[in-house]
C-alpha positions, -999 to +999 in steps of 0.1 A: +000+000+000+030+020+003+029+051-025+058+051-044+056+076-068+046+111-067+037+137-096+059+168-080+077+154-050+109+131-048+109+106-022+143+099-005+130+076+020+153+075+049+148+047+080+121+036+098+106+060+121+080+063+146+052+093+149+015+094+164-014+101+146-050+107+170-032+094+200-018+058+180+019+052+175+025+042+139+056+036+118+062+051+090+097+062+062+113+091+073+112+114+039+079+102+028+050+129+032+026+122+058-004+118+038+021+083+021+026+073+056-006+068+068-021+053+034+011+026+039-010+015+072-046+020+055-058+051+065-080+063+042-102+093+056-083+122+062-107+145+077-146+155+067-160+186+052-175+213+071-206+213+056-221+179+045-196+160+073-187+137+046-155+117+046-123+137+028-092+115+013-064+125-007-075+142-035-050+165-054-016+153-034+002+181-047-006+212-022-036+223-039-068+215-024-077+211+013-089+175+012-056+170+035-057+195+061-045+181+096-030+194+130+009+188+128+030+192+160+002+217+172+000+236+141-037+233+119-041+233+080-005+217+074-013+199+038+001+164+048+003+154+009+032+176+006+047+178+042+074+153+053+074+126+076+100+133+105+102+110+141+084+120+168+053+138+149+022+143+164-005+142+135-041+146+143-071+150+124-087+184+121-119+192+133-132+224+117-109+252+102-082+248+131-076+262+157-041+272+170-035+264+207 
C-alpha cells in the first residue's frame, strides 16, 4: 500500500521512524509525506468537510486543495500530501478550520 511515486515530489525515504497520529503510535519512512505514511497503514479518511460531514481522502496530493488538512505538532491546516514525515510527529485529524493552541 506504500505510495511510491509522486507527480511533483521526490521521495528519499530515509529509516524507519516512529510518529502518532490521533493518539496511536504508527511507523512510517522518514522522507515520505505524511499523507504516504498513513495510506502505507490503511488510512483512508483524512478528515470530513465542514458542511455535509462527509468523509475527505487525498485528493489532489500536490498542495492544492484542502482535502488534506491536519493538525501537525500543534500547528492546523498543514497539507500532509506535501509535508514530510519526521520522528516523533504528532499528526491529528482536524476538526473544523483549526484552531491554534
Amino acid at each position: 500500500m506504500r505510495i511510491t511515486e509522486h507527480p511533483i515530489l521526490d521521495f528519499q525515504r530515509g529509516e524507519e521512524v516512529t510518529f502518532s497520529f490521533d493518539g496511536q503510535e504508527l511507523k512510517g519512512l522518514a522522507g515520505e509525506t505524511i499523507a504516504a505514511a498513513l495510506h502505507a497503514v490503511g488510512v483512508k479518511v483524512l478528515g470530513h468537510s465542514h458542511k455535509m460531514h462527509r468523509p475527505r481522502g487525498l485528493f489532489c496530493a500536490i498542495g492544492n486543495c484542502s482535502s488534506c488538512l491536519m493538525v501537525v505538532d500543534g500547528e492546523p491546516n498543514v497539507r500532509i500530501c506535501v509535508e514530510k514525515l519526521k520522528s516523533g510527529m504528532r499528526v491529528e485529524t482536524q476538526r473544523g478550520k483549526g484552531r491554534l493552541k
